[in-house]
N, C-alpha and C positions, 0 to 999 in steps of 0.2 A: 331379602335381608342378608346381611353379613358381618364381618369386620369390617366395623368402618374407620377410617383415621381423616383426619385435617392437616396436611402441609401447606408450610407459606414459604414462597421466595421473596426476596424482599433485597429492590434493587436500587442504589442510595447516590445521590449526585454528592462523591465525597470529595476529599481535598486532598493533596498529602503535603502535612506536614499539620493540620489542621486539627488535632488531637481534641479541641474540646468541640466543635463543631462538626465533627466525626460523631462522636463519643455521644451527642445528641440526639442526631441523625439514627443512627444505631438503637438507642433506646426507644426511641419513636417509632421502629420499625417492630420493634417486640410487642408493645401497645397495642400497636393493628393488630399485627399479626393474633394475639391473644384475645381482640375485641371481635375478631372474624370465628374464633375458637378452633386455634389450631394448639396446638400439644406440639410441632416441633418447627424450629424457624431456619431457615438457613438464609447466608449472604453471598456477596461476594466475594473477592480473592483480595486478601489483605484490607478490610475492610478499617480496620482500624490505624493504620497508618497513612493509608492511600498506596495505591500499586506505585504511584512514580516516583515515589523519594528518590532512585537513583539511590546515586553514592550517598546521600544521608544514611544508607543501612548499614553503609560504615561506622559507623558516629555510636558509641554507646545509649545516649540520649532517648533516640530513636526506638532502638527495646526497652530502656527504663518508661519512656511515657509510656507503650503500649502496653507493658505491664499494669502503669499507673488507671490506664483508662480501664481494661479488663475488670482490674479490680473495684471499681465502681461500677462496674455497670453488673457484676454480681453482687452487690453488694444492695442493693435500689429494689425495696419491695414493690415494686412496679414490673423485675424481671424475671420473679420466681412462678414455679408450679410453670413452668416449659422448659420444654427440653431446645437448648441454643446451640448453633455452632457458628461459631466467628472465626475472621481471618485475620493473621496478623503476625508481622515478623518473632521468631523464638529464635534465644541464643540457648545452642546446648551444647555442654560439658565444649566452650569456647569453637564452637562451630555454628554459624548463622543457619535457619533453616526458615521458609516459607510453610507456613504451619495454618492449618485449622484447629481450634478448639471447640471439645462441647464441652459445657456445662450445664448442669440443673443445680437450684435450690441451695447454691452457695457451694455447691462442689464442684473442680473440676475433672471430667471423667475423663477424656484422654487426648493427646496431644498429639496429632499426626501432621508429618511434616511433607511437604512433596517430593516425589518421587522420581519426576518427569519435569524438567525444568526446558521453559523454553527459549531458544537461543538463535531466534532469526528474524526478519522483517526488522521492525520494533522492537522486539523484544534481546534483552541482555540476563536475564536471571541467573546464569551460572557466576559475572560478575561479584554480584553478591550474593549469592547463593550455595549451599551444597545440597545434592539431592541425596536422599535417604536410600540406602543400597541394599539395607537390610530386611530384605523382603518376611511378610506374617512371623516380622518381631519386633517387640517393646521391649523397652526395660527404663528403667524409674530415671524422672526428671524432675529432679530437687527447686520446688520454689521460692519466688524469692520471699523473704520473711513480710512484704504488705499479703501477700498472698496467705501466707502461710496463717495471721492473723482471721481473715476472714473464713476461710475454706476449712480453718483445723485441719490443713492436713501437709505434712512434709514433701511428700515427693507424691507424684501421677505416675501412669503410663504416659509415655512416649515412644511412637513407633510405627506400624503397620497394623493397626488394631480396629477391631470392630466395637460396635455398642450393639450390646442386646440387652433389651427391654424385656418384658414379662409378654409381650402379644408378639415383638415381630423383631429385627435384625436391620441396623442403620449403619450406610457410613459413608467416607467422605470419596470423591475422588475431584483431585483439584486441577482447572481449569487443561492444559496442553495433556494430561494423559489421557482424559477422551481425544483428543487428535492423534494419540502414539499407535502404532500400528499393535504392540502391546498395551492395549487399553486394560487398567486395572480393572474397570466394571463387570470382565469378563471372569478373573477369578473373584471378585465380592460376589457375583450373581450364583457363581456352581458352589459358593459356598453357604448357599442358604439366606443371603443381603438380599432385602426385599424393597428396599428404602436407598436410594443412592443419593448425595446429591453432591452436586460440582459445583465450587463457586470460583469464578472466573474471571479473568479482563480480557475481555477478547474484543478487542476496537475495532471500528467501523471502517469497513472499504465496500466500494460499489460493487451489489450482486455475491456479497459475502452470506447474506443470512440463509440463502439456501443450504449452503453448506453445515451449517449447524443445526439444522430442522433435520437433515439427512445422519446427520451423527446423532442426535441426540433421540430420535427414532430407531437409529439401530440397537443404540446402547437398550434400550428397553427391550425389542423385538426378539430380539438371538438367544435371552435365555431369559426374559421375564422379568416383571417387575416393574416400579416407580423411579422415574429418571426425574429428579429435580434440577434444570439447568439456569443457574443464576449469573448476570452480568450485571456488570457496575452502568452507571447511567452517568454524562456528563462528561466536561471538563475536569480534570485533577491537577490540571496544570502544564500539563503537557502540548504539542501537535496532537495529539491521539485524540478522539472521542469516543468515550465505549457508551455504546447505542443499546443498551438494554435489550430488550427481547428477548426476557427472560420466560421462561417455558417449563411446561412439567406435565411426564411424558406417562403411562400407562401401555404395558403391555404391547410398543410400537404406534399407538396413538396418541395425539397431542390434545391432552382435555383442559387446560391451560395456557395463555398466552398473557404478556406484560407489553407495555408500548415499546416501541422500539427507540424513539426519541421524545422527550419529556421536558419539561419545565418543572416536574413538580421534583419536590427534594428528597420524597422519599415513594415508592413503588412498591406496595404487596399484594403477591396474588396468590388464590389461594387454590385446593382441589381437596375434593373428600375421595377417598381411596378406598375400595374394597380390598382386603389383603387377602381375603378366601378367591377373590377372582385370580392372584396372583400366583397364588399356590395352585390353583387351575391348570392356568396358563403354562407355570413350569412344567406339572408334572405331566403334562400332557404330549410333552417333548421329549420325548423316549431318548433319543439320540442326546440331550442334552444331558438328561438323564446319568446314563451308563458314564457322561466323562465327571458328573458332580459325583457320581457313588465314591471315584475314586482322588478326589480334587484335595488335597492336602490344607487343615482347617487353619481361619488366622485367628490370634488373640481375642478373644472375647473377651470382653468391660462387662459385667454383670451390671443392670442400674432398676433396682426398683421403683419400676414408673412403667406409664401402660399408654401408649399412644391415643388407644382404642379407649372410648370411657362406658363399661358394659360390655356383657358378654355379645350384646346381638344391640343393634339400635336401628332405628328408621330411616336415618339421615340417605336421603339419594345422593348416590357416586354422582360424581361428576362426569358428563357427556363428553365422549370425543366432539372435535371442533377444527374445520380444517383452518391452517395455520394461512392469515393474513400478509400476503407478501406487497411492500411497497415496490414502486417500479423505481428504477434510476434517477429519475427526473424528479419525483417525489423526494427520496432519499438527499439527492443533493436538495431540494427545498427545507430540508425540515436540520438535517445533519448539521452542515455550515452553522447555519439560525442559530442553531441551541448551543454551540461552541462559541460563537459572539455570545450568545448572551452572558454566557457563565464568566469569558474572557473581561466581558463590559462592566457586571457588576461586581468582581471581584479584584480588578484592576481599581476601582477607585476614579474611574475620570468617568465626564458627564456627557460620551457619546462617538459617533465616528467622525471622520474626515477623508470624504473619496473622491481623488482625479478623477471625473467623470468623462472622459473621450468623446462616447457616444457611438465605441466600438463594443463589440459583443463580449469583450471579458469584464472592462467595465461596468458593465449594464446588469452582465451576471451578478455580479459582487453588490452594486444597487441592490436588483430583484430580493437577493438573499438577506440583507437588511430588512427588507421592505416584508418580507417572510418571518422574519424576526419579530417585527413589531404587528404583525396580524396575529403569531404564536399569542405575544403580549397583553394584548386585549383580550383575546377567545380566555385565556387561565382567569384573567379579572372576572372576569363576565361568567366563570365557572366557579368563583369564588375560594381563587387561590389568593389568601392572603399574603403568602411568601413571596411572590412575582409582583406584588399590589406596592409592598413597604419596599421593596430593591426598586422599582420605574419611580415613586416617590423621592428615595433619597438621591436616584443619578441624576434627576430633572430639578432637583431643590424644590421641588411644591411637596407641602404635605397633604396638602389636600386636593391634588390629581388624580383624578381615575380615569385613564386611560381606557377610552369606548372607541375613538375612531385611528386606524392606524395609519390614514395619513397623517393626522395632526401628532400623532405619535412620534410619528419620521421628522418632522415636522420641530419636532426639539432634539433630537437627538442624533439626527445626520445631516451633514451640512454636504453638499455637494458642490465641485467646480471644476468648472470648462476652463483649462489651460490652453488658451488659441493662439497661434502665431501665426505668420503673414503665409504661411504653409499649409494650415487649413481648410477645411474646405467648409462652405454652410451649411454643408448637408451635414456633418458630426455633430456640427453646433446646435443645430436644430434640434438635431437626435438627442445630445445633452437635456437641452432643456425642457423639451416634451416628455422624457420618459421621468425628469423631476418634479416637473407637475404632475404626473400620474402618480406617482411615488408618494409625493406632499414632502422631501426634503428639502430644507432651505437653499434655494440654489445661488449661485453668483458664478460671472463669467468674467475673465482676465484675458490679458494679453502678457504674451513672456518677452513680448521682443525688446524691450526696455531694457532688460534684465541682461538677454541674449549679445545683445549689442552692447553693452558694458564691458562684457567679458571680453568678446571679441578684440573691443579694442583696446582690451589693455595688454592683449598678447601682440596687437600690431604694434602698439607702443616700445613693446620690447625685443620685438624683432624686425619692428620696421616691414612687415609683411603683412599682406591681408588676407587670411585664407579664405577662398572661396567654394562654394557647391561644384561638383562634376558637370552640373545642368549649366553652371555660369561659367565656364572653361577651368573649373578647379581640378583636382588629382582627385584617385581615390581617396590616400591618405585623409586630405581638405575637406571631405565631402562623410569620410566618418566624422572626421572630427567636429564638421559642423552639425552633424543631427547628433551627438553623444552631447552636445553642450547644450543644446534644449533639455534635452530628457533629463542632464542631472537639474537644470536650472528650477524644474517643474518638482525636483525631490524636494530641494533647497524650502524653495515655496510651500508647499503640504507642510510641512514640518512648521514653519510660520504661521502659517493660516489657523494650524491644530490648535497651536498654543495661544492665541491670541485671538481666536473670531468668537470665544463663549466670553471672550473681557468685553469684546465688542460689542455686542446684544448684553453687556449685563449684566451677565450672567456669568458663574464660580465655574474653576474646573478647567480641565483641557479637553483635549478630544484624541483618539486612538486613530493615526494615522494606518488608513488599510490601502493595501496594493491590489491588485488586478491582475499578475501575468500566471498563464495557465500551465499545467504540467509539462507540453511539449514544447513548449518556448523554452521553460527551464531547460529542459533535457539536450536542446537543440542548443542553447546558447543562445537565443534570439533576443536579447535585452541588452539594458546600455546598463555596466556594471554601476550600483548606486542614482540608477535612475526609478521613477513612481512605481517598479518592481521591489525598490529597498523601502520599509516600512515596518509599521508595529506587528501587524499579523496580518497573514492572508487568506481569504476562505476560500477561493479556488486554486488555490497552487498545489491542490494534490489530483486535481479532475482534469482531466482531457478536453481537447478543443470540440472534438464532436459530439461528447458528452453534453460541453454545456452548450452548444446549438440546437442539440434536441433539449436541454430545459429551458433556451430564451423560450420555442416555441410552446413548451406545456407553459408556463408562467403566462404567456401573452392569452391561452388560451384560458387559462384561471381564472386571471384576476383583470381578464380585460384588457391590461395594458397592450393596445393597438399599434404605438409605436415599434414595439417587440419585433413588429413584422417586417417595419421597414431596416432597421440591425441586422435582423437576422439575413437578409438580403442582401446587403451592402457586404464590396469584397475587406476583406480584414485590412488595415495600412496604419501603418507608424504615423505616418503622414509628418516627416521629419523633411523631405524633400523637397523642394520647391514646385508648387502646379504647375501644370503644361496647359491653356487657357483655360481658367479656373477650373481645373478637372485634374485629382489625384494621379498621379504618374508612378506614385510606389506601392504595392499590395506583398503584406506577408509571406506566401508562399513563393511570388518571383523571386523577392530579397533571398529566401531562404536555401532557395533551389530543389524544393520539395514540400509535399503536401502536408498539410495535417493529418490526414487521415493515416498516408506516409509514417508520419512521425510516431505515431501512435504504435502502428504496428512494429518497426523498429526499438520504439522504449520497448515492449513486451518483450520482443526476444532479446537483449541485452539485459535486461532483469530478472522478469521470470522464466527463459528459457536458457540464460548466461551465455547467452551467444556471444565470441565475440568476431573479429569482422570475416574470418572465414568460415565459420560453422552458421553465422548469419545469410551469408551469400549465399552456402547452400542449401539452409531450408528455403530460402525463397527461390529457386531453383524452379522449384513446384509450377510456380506461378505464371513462368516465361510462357508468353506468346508473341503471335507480332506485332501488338499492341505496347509490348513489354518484353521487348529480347533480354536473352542473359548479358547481354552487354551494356543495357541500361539498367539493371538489376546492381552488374559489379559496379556500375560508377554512380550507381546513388549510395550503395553499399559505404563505399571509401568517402563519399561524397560526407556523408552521415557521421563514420567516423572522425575522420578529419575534424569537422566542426565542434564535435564533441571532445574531442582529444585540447584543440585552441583555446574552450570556451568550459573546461571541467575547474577551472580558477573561479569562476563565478558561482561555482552549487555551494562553497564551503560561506558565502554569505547570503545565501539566500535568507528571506524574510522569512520566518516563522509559518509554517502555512499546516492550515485542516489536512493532516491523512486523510486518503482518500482514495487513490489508486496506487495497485500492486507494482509500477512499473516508478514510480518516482523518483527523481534523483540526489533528495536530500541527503545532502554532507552529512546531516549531524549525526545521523543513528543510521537509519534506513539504509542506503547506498555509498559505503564505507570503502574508498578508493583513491587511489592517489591523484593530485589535481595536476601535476608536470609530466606531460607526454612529450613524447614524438608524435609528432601529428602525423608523420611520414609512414609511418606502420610498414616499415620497406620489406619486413618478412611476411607478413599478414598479408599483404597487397599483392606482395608474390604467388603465396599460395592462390588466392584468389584468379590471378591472370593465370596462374598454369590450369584452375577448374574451370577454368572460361574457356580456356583452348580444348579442352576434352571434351568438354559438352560440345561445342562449334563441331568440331572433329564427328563425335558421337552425331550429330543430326545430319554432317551431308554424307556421312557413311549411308543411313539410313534412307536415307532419301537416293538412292543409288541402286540401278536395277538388279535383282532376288540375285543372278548369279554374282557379280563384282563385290555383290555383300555379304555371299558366302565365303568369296575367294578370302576376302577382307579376315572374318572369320575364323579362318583356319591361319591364314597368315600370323595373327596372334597367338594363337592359340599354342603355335610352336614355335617362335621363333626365340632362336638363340638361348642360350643359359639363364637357371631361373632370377637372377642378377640383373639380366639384360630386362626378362621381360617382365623385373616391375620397373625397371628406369623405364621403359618405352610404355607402360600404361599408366607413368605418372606425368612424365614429360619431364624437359631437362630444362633448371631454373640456371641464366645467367647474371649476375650481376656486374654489369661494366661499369669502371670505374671512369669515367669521365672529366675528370682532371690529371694534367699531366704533370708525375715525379720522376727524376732522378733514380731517387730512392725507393724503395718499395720493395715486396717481394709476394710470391704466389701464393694464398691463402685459401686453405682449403679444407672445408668443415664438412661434417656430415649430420644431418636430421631424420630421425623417423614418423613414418607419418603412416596414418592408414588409407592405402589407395583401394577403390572401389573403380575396378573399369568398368568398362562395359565387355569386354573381350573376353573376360574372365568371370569362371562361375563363381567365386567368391571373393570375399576381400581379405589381402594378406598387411603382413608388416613390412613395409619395404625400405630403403635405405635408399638415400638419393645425395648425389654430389652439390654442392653449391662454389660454384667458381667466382673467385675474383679478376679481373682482365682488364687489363690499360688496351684505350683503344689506337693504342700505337703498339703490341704486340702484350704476347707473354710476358711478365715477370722471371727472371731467374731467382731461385733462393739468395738471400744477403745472409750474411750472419750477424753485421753490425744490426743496432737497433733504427728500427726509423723512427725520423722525427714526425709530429702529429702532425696531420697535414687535416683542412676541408674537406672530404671525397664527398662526393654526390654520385647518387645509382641509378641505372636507369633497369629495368626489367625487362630478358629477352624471354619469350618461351618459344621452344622450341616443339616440333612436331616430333609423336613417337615416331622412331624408325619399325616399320613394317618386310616381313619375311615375304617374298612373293612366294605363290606356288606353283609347283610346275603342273603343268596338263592333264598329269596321268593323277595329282592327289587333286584336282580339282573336278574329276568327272567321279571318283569315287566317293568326296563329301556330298554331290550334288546324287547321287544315287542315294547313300545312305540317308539323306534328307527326304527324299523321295518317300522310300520307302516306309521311314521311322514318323512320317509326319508331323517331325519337329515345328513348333511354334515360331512362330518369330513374329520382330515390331512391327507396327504402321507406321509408316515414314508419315503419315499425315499426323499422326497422335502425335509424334517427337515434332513436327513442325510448328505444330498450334499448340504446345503448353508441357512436354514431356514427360506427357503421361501416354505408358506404356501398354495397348491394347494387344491380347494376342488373338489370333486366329490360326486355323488350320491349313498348313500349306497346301 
């Protein structure tokens, strides 16, 4: 027996901007929560406005209704005798703040605002936000006069303030300062907080939730206590979908868990808490102990009210429960799904409309439809009335119940094979088979009608007829004839949307979805405003190898056997003309690099900010002779180049499901300018001078023990210490390759950090960069010159090396002897430059 208590989280597919369908949402979560018999409720992070208003938090409006709804929903003898705490934007003394509220029984008891504002990925809060600097302190926040009617009361705390009740000590900490390396939970816990809880928006990326089982475990573990961790669930409106998996944590264990993606519109869960185990637990940590005796105390809210009901009661705590992780493949099944759904019925149109190819990004985007409407059914058939009345009103039957989820697919995605004389039967096929498995209504077209209009109305005007590369045409001819299919096939979707439910019938349009996956985006690999430009996309935040490993789970799901042969077939535009009936273009050739390539590339230009020479050399690592540094730097430059050409196309990308860390959307996420130089003439430098070091560095090594000690020493002294970081950086020249008159010798200097190999450590070095006509020197001018074209070519030069003379070359080779200095395997630097040592 103990102190027992009841916590709910309670996690709400909200809107923003949606204040009375919030405002609902919310009160229905109190209901549960109280019908389960819990005594305190918490949500999520800004639950009452919705996390995404954006710039609406500029808008007075916006804190007037959150006020307006607050105060109804204290107001509604349906939400007393609990103790609440809601989220929702507060202006104080004309400063915006991201705030939690509790309330009980028509009072509000304190107003805490956040501390820790988060400002990366997705996230902008500081935007509209200010964080609260004023650490374990309040002081009075005058309400507005509806408030002041109902509450009777003038001003609250607002601040850094705890609630303590008559049994135990609650409070909040909101959503990014469990991520802050200074986690507030750490002083609420040494201050006697035995109750924490976070309410959050923290959106879904693949292989994210371990990360928050790992914090929200700690947070409990290190000094004790109840970690309640609440996320929002759903669409708001945004790319983002925050995937619930809400949790609540004991003492380092998880004896609560919430679904991680839902359909249903409101989520509570609950756990009975012993708090005498809690007090256990702390004081049984000596070490934490001595730093709580002396931990400086925060405000306390006094509130008459008792979590606990009885001194001692029967109720069994709730068991630890190891914590459910979905795999990848899973996540993107379920993830995507429930972003359409929310996207489908709160758009107001009566379904999709998807290019079907019968290539593996297509097929994906199908599958995840077709995952959709199996979600659809299973809630019906669980007796979700909410899921029952939304498939009702988007299909116009009132009286449909949706039991089979082909027939599902079946009204509500239309699928089509855009073929031109360029296709191959085997896509087509692929099309139409994996839409009979599916149950979406299919139909198949031909675009060359369309294609050949265009064409000729440019011959028309130019009297020219441009032809394919395969049919004696130019590059130029040869993009421009596969760019004019792919937009013709936009053109069409967009048609088809709007008019194929007039066709069958039937009211409504349909929500044109695209197909292209994250490292096509990142690559550039698309025809700008071709079946990439559309209403929204569900895999344009997932990777290419991502979703080859989900055609295979899906195919192995749900049966669909077609799956197999996609996932087989090499990836192609199929824009080219066949070579006897047989594809002649595939993705990765066009591309000059792989996907899996690609992948690893977005990573380190994202989340490791590489850009094209700090890239080159973590992949360094990797060189063997399967993969020299010399085909490392020219995918390197390869890469960027491409991205540099084709960074004009992220600022219109389509709409697409967050999803991976590495993404290159314009809008928020990946904030960078779209007009380069693709020529990266200094970055490319740096690169070919680490190409030449390394080359350098491996046939040194590879050179027998004495010529490699001589080498050795030769560095190690030669010349002034000036000379020898110019000789262990190598000397960049830049010839100027057009010939002026005019001109004169320009001469810059950069610092850079050279790491030799010659040298025990790495210094700051200073290095010349010359300009040179390759008909001589430059003399200085003093007139100005006029702007001319130059174009540069990249010389690198070899360090110059000290020779040693005989007598310093028999006394390092003793002292090596004797000291049994270490040194490389010429064979580790040859196969991958990794450095093994052994004993000489």
């Amino acid at each position: 027996m103990g102190r027992k208590v009841i916590v709910a989280a309670c996690s709400l597919n909200q809107w923003s901007m949606d204040f009375l369908g919030n405002m609902k949402r919310i009160v229905d979560s109190i209901v549960e929560a109280k019908a389960r018999g819990a005594r305190f409720r918490t949500g999520q992070e800004l639950e009452i406005s919705g996390y995404s208003c954006s710039d609406h938090f500029f808008e007075s409006d916006t804190y007037l209704h959150s006020w307006e709804v607050l105060a109804r929903i204290i107001a509604l003898p349906c939400c007393q005798d609990i103790l609440c705490d809601v989220g929702m934007p507060v202006m104080h003394k004309n400063v915006s703040y991201n705030c939690r509220v509790f309330f009980l029984n028509k009072k509000i008891l304190l107003i805490r605002p956040k501390i820790m504002l988060a400002n990366e990925g997705n996230y902008r809060e500081p935007r509209w936000f200010t964080a609260w600097t004023r650490l374990k302190e309040t002081e009075d926040h005058y309400l507005p006069r509806m408030l002041q009617e109902i509450t009777e009361q003038r001003t609250v705390p607002f601040g850094d303030g705890v609630i303590s009740t008559y049994d135990t000590c609650i409070a909040a900490e909101i959503c990014e300062e469990m991520w802050n390396p200074k986690s507030r939970h750490i002083e609420l816990a040494l201050d006697g907080v035995e109750i924490i809880a976070n309410g959050s928006a923290s959106y879904h990326e693949l292989r994210k939730m371990y990360i928050r089982v790992d914090l929200v475990k700690s947070a409990s573990m290190k000094s004790g206590g109840a970690y309640i961790f609440c996320n929002g669930v759903g669409c708001d409106g945004e790319r983002c979908y925050w995937d619930g998996g809400s949790m609540i944590a004991v003492n380092g264990d998880i004896v609560a868990q919430g679904p991680q993606f839902s359909l249903d519109e409101v989520t509570v869960i609950t756990a009975v808490i012993d708090l005498e185990d809690i007090r256990s637990y702390k004081n049984h940590i000596k070490s934490r102990c001595e730093v709580a005796a002396s931990t400086k105390p925060f405000p306390r809210i006094q509130v008459d009210y008792s979590l606990s009901e009885g001194e001692y009661n029967l109720l069994a705590d709730t068991k630890p429960i190891s914590f459910m992780f979905l795999t990848p493949e899973e996540e993107i099944r379920y993830g995507p799904a429930c972003w359409l759904w929310d996207y489908l019925r709160r758009s107001g149109q009566g379904g999709f409309f998807l290019p079907l190819s019968g290539g593996i990004d297509s097929s994906s985007t199908a599958c995840i439809v077709a995952s959709m409407c199996h979600m659809i059914c299973d809630n019906v058939k669980a007796g979700n009335k909410s899921v029952l009345a939304e498939i009702q009103r988007i299909t116009g039957q009132p009286e449909y119940i949706p039991t089979d989820p082909q027939r599902l697919a079946n009204q509500i995605l239309i699928t089509c094979y855009m073929g031109s004389e360029n296709s191959s039967s085997e896509t087509k096929n692929y099309a139409s088979e994996l839409a009979a498995q599916i149950g979406s209504y299919h139909i198949g077209i031909s675009i060359d009608i369309a294609v050949e209009a265009l064409v000729k109305i440019f011959s028309v005007a130019f009297s020219v007829v441009p032809k394919f590369r395969a049919h004696g045409g130019s590059l130029r001819e040869n993009l421009a004839m596969q760019n004019v299919q792919a937009r013709v096939r936009m053109v069409l979707a967009y048609l088809f949307a709007q008019l194929s439910l007039w066709a069958r019938d039937k009211s409504g349009g349909l929500l044109v979805l695209a197909s292209a996956n994250v490292d096509e985006s990142l690559r550039g690999y698309m025809t700008k405003y071709d079946c990439s430009s559309a209403d929204i996309n569900p895999i344009g935040g997932i990777s290419k190898s991502d979703l080859r490993k989900f055609v295979q789970y899906f195919s192995k799901t749900f049966k669909y056997t077609v799956l197999d042969n996609i996932y087989r077939a090499l990836p192609t535009a199929e824009l080219e003309p066949l070579v006897d009936g047989q594809i002649a273009q595939t993705d990765e050739e066009d591309m000059g690099m792989t996907y899996d390539e690609l992948s690893v590339y977005g990573k380190l230009r994202k989340q490791n900010c590489c850009g094209p020479y700090s890239m080159f050399c973590k992949l360094l690592h990797i060189s063997s002779t399967e993969c020299p540094p010399e085909q490392i730097a020219e995918k390197v430059k390869l890469f960027f180049r491409s991205y540099a050409v084709n960074r004009h196309k992220m600022t219109v990308l389509t709409p697409s499901y967050h999803c991976e860390s590495y993404s290159p959307d314009d809008n928020r996420f990946d904030q960078r300018q779209f007009l380069y130089n693709a020529k990266w003439l200094w970055q490319f430098a740096r690169i070919d001078a680490e190409l030449t070091k390394t080359n350098s560095a491996i046939a040194r090594l590879q050179q027998p023990d004495m010529k490699r000690q001589q080498e050795y020493s030769n560095s190690a002294s030669a010349g002034s210490p000036s000379q020898q970081a110019l000789s262990g950086l190598g000397s960049m020249t830049l010839r100027q390759t057009s010939s002026s008159s005019s001109g004169g010798a320009v001469q810059g200097a950069f610092e850079v950090v050279a790491s030799s190999l010659t040298q025990s450590k790495a210094r700051l070095h200073r290095a010349s960069v010359k300009e040179e006509s390759l008909g001589g020197a430059y003399t200085p001018q003093t007139q100005v010159c006029q702007s001319q074209n130059v174009q540069y070519q990249v010389v690198v030069q070899e360090p110059v090396k000290r020779q040693l003379s005989e007598v310093e070359i028999g006394r390092l080779s003793t002292e090596n002897s004797e000291n049994k200095r270490t040194r490389y395997q010429p064979s580790a630097i040859a196969s991958g430059l990794k450095a093994e040592a052994e004993t000489a």
